[in-house]
Residue frames as qw, qx, qy, qz and C-alpha x, y, z in Angstrom:
[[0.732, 0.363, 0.383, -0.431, -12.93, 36.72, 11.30],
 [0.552, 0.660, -0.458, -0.222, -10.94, 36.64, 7.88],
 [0.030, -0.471, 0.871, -0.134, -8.04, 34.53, 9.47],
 [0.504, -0.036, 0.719, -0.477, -10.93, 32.07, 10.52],
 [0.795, 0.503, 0.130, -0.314, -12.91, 31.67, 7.41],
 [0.551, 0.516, -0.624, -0.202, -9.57, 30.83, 5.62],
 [0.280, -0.283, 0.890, -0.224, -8.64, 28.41, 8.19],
 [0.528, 0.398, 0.340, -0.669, -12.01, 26.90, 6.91],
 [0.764, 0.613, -0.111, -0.169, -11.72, 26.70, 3.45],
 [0.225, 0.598, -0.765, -0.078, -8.24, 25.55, 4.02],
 [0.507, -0.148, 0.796, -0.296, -9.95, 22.49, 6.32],
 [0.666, 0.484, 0.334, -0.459, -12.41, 22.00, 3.35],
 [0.675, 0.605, -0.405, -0.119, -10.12, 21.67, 0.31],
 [0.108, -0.473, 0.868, -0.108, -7.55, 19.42, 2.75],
 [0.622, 0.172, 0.663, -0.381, -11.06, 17.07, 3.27],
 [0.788, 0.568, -0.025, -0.234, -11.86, 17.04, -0.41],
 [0.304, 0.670, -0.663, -0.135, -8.49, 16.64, -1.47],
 [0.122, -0.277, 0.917, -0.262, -7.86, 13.65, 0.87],
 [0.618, 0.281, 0.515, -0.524, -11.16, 12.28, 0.03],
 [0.680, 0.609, -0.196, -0.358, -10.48, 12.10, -3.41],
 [0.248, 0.546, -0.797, 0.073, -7.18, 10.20, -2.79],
 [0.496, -0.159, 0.769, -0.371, -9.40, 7.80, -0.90],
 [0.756, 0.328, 0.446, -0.349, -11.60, 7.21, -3.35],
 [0.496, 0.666, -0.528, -0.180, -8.51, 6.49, -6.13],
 [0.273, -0.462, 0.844, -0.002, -7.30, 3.83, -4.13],
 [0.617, 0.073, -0.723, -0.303, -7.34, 0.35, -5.77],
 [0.858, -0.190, 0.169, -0.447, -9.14, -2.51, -4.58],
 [0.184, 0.279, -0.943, 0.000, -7.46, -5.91, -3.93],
 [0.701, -0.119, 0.366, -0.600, -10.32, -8.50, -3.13],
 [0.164, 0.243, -0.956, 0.025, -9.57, -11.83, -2.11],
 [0.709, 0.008, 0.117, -0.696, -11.86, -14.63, -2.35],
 [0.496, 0.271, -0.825, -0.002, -11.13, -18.11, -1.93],
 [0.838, -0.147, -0.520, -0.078, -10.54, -20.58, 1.61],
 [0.772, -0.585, -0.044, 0.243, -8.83, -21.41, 4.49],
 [0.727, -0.050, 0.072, 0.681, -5.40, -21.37, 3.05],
 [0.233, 0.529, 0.044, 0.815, -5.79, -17.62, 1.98],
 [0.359, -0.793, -0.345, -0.352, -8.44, -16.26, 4.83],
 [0.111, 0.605, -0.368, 0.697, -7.93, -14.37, 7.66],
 [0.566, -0.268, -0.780, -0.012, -8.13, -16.24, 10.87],
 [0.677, -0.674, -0.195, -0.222, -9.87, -16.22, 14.61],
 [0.210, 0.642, -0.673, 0.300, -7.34, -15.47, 16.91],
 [0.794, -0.251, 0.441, -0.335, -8.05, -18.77, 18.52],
 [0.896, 0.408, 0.039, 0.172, -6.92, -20.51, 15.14],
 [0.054, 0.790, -0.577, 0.199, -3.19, -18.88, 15.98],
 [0.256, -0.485, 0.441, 0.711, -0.76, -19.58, 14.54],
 [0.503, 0.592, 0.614, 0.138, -3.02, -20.84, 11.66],
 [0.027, 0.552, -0.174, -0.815, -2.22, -17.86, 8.72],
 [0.570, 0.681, 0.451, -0.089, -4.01, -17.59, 5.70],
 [0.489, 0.052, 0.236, 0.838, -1.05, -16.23, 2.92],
 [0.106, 0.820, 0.252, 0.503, -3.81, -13.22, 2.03],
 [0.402, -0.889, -0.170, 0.140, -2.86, -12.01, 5.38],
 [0.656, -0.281, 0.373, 0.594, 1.09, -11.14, 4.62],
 [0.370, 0.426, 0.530, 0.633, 0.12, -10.33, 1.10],
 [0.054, -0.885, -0.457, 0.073, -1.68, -7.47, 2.38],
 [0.520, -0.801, 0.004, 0.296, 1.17, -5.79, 3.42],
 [0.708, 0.027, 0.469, 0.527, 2.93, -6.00, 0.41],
 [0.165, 0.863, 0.371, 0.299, 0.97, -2.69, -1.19],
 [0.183, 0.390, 0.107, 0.896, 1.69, 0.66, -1.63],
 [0.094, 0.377, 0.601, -0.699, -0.87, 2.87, 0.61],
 [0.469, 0.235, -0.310, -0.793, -2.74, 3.08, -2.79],
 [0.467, -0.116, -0.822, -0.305, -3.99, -0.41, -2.44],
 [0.552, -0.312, 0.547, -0.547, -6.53, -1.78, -0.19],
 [0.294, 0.147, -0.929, -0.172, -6.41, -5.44, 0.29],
 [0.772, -0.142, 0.087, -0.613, -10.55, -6.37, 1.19],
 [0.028, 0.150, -0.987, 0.058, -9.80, -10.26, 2.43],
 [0.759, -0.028, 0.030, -0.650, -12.95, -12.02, 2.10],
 [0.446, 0.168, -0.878, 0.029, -11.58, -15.61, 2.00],
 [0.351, -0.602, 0.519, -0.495, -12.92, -18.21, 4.53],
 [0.243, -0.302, 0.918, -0.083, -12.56, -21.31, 6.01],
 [0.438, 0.310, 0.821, -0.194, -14.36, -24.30, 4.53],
 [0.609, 0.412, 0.522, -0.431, -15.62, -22.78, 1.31],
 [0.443, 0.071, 0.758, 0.474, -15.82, -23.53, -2.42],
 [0.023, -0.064, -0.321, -0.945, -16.80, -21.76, -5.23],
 [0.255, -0.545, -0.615, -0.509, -20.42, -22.75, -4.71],
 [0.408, -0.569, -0.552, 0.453, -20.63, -22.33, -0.65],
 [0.204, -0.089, 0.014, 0.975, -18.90, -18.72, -1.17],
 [0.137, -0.188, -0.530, -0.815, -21.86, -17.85, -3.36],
 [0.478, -0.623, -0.544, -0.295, -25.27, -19.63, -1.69],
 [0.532, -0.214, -0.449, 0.685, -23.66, -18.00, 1.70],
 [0.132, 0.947, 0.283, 0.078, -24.02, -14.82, 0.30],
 [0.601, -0.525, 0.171, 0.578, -20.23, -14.18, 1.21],
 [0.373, 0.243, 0.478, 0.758, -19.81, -13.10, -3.24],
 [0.020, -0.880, -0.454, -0.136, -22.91, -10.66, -2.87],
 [0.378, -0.896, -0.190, 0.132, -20.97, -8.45, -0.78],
 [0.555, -0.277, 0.342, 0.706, -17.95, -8.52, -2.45],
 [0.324, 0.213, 0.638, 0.666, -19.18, -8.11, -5.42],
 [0.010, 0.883, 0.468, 0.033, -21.61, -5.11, -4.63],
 [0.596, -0.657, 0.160, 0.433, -18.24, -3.15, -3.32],
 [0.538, -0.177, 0.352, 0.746, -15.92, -3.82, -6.51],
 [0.210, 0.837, 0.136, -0.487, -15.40, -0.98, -8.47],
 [0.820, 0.459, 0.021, 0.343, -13.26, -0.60, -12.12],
 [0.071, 0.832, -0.437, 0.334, -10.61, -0.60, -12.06],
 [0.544, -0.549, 0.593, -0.226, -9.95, -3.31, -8.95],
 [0.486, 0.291, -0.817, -0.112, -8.43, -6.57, -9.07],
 [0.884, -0.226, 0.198, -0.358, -10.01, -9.88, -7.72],
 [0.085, -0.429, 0.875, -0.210, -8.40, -12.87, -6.46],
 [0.875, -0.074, 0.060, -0.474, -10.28, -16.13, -6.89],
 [0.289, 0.397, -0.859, 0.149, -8.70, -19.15, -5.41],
 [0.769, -0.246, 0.390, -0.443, -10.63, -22.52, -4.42],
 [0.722, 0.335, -0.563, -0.222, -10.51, -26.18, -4.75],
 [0.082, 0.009, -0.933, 0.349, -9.48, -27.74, -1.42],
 [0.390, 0.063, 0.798, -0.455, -13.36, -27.88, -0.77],
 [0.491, 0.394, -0.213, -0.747, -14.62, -28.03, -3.93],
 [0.436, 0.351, -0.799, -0.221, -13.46, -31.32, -4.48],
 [0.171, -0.090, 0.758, -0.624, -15.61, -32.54, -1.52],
 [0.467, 0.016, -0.517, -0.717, -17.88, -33.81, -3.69],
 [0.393, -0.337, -0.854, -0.056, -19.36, -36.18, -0.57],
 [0.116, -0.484, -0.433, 0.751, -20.44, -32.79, 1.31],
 [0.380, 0.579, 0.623, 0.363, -23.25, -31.42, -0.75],
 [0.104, -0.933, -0.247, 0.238, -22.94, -27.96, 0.55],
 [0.234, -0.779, 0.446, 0.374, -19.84, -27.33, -0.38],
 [0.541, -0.193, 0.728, 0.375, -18.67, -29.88, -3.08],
 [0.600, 0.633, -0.023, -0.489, -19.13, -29.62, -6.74],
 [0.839, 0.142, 0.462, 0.250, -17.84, -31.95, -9.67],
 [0.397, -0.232, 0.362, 0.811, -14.98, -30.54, -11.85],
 [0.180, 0.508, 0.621, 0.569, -17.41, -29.41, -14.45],
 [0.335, -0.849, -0.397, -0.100, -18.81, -27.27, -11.97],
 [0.552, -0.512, 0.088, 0.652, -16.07, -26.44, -10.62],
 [0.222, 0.065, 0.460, 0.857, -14.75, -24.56, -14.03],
 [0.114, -0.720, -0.655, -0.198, -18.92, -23.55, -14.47],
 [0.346, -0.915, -0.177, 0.106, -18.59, -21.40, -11.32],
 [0.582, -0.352, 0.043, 0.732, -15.26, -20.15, -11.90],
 [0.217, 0.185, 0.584, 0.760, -15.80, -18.64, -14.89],
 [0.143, -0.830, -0.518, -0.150, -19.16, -17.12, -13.64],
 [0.456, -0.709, -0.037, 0.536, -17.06, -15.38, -10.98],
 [0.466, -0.095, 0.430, 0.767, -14.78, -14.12, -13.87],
 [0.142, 0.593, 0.632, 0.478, -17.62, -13.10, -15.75],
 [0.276, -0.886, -0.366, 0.074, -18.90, -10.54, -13.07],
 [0.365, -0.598, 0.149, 0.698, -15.89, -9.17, -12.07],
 [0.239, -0.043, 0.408, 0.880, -15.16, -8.10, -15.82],
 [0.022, 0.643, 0.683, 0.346, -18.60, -7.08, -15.71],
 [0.292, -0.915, -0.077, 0.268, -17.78, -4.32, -13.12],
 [0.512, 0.754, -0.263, 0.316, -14.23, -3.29, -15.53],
 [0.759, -0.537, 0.353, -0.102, -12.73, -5.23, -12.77],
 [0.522, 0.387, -0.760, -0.033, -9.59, -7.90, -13.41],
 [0.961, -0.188, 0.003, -0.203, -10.46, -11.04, -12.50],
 [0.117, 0.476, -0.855, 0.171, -6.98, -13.62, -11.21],
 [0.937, 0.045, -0.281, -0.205, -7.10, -17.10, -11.09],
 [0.138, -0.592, 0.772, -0.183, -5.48, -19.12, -8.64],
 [0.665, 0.070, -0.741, 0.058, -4.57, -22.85, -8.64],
 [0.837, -0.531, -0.117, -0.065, -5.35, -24.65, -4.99],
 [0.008, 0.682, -0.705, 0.194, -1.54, -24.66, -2.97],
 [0.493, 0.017, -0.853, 0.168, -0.10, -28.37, -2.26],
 [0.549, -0.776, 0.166, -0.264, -0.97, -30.23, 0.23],
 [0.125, -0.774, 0.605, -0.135, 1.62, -31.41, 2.56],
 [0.874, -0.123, 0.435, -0.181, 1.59, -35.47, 1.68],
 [0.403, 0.660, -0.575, -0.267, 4.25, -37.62, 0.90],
 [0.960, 0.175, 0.000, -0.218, 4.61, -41.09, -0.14],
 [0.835, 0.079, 0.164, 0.519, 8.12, -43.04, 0.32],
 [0.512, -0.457, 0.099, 0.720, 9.72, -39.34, 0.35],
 [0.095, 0.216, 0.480, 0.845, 7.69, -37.95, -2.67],
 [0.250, 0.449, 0.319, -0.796, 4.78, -35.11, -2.12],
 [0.225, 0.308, 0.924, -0.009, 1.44, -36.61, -3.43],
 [0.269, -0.264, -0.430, -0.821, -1.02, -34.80, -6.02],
 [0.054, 0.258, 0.884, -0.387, -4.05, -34.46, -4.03],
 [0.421, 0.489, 0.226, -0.730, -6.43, -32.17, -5.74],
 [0.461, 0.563, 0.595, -0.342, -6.84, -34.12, -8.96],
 [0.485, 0.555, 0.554, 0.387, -8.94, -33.13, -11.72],
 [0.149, -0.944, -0.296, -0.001, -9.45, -29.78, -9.82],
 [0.712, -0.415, 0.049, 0.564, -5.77, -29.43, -9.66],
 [0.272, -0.209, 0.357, 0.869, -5.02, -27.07, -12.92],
 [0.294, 0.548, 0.627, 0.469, -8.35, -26.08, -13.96],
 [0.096, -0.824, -0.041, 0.557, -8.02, -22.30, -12.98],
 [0.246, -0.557, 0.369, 0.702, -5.27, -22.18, -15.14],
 [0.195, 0.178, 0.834, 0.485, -6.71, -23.93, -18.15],
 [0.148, 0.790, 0.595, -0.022, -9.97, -21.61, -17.94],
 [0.232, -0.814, 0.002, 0.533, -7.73, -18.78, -17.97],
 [0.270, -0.110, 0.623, 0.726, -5.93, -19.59, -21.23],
 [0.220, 0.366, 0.686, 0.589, -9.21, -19.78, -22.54],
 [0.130, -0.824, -0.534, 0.136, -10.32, -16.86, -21.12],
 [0.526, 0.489, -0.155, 0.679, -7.47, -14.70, -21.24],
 [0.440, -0.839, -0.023, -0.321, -6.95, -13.72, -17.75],
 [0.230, 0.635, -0.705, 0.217, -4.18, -14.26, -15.69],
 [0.758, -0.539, -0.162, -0.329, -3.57, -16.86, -13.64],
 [0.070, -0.737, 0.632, -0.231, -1.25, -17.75, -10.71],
 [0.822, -0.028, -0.558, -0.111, -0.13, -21.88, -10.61],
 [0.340, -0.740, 0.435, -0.385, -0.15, -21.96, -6.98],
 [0.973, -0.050, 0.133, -0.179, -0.53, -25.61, -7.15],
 [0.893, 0.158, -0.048, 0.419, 2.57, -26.55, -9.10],
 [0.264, 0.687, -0.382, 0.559, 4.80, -23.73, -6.95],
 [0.589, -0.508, 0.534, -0.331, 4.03, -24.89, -3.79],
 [0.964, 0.259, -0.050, -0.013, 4.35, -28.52, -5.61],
 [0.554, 0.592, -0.388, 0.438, 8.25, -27.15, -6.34],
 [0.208, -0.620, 0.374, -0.658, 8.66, -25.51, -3.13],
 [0.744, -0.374, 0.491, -0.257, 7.54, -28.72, -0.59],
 [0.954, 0.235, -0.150, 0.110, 9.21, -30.98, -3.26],
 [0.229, 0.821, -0.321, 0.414, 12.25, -29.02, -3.11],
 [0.503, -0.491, 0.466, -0.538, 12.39, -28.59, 1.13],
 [0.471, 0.154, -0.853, -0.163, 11.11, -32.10, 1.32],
 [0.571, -0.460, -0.679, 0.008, 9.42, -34.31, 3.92],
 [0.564, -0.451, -0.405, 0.561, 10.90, -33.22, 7.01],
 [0.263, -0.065, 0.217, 0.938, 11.81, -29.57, 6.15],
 [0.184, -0.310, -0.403, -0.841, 8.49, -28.55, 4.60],
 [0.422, -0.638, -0.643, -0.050, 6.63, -28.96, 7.90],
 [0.361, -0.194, -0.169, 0.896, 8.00, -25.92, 8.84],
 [0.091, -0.127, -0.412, -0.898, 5.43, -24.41, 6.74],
 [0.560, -0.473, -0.449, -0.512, 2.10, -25.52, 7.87],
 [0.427, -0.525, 0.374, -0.634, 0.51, -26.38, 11.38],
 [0.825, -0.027, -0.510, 0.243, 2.66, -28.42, 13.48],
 [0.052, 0.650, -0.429, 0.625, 2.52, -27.99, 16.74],
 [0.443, -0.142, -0.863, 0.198, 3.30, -30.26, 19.99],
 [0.431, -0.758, -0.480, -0.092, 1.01, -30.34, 23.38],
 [0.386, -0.503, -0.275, 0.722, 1.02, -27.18, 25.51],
 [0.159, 0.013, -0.063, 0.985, 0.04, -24.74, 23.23],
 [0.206, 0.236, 0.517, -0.797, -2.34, -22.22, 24.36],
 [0.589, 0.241, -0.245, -0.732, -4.77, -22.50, 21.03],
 [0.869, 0.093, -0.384, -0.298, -4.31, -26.12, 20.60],
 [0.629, -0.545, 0.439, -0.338, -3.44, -27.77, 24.09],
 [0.895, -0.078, 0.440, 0.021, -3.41, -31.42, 22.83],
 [0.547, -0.173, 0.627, 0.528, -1.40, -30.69, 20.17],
 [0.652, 0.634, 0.116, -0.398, -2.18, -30.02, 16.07],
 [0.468, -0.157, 0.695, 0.523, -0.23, -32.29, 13.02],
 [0.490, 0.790, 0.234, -0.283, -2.62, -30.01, 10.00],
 [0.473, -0.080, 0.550, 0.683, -0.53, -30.72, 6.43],
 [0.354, 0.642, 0.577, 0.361, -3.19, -28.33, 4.85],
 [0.230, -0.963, -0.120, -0.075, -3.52, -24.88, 6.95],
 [0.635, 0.477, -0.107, 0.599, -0.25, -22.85, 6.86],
 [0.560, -0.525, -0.252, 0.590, 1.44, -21.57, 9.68],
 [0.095, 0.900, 0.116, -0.410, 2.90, -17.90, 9.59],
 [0.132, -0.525, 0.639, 0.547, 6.17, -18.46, 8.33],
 [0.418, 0.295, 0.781, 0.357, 4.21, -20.89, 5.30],
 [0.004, 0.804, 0.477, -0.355, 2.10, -17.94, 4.96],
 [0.001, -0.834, 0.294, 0.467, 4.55, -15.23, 4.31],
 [0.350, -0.185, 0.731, 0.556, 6.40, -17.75, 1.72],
 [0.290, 0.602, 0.606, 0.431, 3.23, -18.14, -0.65],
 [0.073, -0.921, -0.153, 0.350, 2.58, -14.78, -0.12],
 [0.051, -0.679, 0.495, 0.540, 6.20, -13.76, -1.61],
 [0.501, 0.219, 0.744, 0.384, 5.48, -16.97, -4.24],
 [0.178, 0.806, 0.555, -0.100, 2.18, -14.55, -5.26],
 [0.076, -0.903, 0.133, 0.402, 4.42, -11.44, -5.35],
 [0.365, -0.459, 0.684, 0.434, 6.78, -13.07, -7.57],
 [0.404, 0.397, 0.796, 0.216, 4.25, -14.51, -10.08],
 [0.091, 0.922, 0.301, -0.228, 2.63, -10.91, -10.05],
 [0.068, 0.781, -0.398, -0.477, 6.29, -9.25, -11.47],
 [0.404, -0.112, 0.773, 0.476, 7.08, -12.25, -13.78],
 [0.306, 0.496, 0.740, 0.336, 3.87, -12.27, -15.80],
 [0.188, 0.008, 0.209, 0.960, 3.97, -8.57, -15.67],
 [0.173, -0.752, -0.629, -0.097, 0.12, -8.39, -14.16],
 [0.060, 0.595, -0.122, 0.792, -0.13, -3.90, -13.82],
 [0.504, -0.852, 0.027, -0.140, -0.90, -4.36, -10.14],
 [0.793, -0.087, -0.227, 0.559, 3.33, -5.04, -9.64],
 [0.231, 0.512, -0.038, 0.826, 3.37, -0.93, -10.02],
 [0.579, -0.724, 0.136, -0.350, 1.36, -0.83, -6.08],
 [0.870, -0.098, -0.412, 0.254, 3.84, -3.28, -5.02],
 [0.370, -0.878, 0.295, 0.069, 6.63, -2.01, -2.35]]
């Protein structure tokens, strides 16, 4: 009977113990688009870079993707897709906020918003999170894949570097995905940087007739911004580099 009751109390203090180490872990919660989100396995190879990035953690992090296709700081929100994040974060966690390929859709009223807005609703988002003793991160939109006579074409704009410029005056961090993937398909170049996104001839099994997509990142494009993200995270010396692996 003794031998039993300890067994017991030894099951009980393993459950608390390990309970408690659950509830230390950090949050990572991404929130953004296509280019980060996790996808339908019908959209294979299609990769969102949050997916890769996940994997990059310590077993003290959980990474909570919320990204998805098609939306923009306002869609995210009237969706209800931010409610639920944003009931969830605790202090201590770190948010990801990266949009702007549909923000700038400014002939799609659901989803588009006008640079002023655009900065408006970032900065709301920013606001909350540090309302929960959260860290808010700012990402720039990643390139897309369009070049002109052998140069790779600005396409986002006005919408192109205000993350970073609300961050200065906010003091938060932010990552310039825009002008690293800018380097990075300038770099590679025309031919070479379609290696990175979704390009694929007829016959395969997700996309039969084919898919030429210079916006949505294959896996291997994936895993690069992913390691861009990891790299930006130890230069500017942001304290989640200490969950890294």
């Amino acid at each position: 009977m003794k031998s039993i009751l300890i067994t017991a109390i030894a099951i009980m203090v393993a459950f608390v113990f390990f309970s408690f180490l659950e509830q230390r872990k950090i949050n990572v919660w991404m929130i953004g688009d296509s280019t980060m989100a996790i996808k339908a396995v019908n959209k294979y190879p299609e990769t969102g870079w949050g997916v890769p990035f996940a994997q990059m953690f310590t077993d003290n992090v959980l990474v909570r993707n919320h990204a998805k296709n098609g939306r923009s700081t306002k869609s995210f929100k009237n969706e209800g897709l931010w409610k639920e994040v944003y009931a969830n974060i605790k202090k201590g966690d770190y948010v990801f906020i990266q949009f702007g390929h549909n923000d700038e859709k400014v002939d799609k009223p659901a989803v588009g918003v006008t640079p002023k807005e655009f900065e408006a609703n970032l900065q709301k988002y920013v606001e909350l999170v540090q309302s929960k003793q959260a860290k808010p991160i700012l990402l720039t939109p990643i390139a897309r894949r369009k070049f002109e006579q052998g140069q790779l074409q600005e396409t986002h704009g006005e919408y192109a570097t205000i993350a970073c410029s609300l961050a200065r005056k906010l003091n938060v961090p932010c990552i310039d995905l825009r002008s690293l993937t800018n380097r990075l398909l300038s770099q590679m170049g025309e031919a070479e940087s379609k290696s990175l996104f979704l390009h694929l001839d007829a016959g395969d099994h997700n996309y039969p007739s084919g898919v030429q997509d210079n916006t949505h990142l294959n896996q291997q494009g994936a895993q690069k911004i992913a390691e861009l993200v990891v790299q930006e995270i130890k230069r500017q010396k942001i304290t989640l580099q200490d969950y890294l692996k």
